[in-house]
C-alpha positions in Angstrom: 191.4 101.5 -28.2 194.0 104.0 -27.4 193.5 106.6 -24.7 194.7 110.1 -24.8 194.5 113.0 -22.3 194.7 116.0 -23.8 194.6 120.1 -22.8 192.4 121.6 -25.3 194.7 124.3 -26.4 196.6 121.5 -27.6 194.5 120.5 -29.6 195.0 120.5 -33.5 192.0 121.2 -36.3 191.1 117.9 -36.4 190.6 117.2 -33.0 189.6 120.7 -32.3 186.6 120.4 -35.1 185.4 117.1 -33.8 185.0 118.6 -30.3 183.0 121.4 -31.6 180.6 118.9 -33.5 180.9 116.4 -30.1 179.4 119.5 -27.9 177.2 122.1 -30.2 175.8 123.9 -27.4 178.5 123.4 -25.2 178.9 120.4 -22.4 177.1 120.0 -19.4 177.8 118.4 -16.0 176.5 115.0 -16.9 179.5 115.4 -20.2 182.3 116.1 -17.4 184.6 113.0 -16.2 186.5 113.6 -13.4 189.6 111.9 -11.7 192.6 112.5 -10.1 195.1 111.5 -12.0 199.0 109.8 -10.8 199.7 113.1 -9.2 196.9 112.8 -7.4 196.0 116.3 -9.3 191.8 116.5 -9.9 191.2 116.4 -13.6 188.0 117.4 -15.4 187.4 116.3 -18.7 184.9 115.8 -21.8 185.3 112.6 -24.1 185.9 112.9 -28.0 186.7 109.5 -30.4 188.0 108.9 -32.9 188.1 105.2 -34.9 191.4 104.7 -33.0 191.3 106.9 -29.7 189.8 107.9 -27.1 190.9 111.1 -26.2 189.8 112.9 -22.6 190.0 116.4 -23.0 191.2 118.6 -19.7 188.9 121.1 -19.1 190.3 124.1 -16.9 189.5 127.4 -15.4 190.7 129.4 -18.9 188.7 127.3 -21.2 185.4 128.3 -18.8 187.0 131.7 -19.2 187.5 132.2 -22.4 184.2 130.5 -22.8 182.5 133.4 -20.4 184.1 136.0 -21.7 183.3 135.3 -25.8 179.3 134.8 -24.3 180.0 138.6 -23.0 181.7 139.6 -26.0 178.7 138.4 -28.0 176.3 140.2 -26.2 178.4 143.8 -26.6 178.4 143.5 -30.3 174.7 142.3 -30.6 174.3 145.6 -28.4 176.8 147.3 -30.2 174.7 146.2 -33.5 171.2 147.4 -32.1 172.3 150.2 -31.9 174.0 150.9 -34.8 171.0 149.4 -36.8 168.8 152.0 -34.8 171.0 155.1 -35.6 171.1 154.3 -39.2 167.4 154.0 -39.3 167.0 157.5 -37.5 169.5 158.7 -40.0 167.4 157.3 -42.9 164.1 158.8 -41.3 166.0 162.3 -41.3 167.0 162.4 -44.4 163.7 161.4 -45.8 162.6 163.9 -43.6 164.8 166.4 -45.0 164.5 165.7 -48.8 160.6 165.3 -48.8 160.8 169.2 -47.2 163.3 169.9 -50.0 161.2 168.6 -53.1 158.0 170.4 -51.5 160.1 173.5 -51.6 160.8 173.1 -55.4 157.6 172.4 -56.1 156.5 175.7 -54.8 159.1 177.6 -56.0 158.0 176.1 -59.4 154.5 177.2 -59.2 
């Protein structure tokens, strides 16, 4: 089998696809490999496979990052969301408000 080391901003759909159904939730520290490689550079990785290769894919400090930063990003617009749901429904409430006072009006006026 063919081994590949990879930076995961290189990778294409494919490969980029099968990592995100490899790791669902993410990977852990028992997922990590770690090595140093000829340069004697230390190397953190996570394994995908394909029927022909092996590939090791780098992990580095802009994929736990990017990673950080999306899980913060998340959290703004779920905030962001809450609160628009929540100002709708006062808006909703008002207006209710305001129409049920304008019907009762006609109805007196009618009488």
């Amino acid at each position: 089998m063919l081994r590949k080391l990879v930076d995961y901003k290189k990778l294409d759909r494919e490969l980029a696809t099968l990592l995100i159904e490899t790791y669902p939730d993410g990977y852990g520290d028992n997922d990590i490999i770690a090595f140093r490689n000829a340069k004697g550079d230390f190397i953190e990785a996570v394994e995908i496979q394909t029927p022909e290769t092996l590939y090791l894919v780098k992990i580095s400090k802009s994929l736990s990052d990017f990673i950080s930063n999306f899980e913060d990003s998340i959290e703004k617009e779920l905030e962001i969301t809450e609160e628009a749901v929540l100002e709708e429904a006062e808006a909703k409430e008002i207006e209710s408000e305001f129409n049920s006072h304008d019907e009762a009006d006609e109805e007196s006026n009618q009488d």
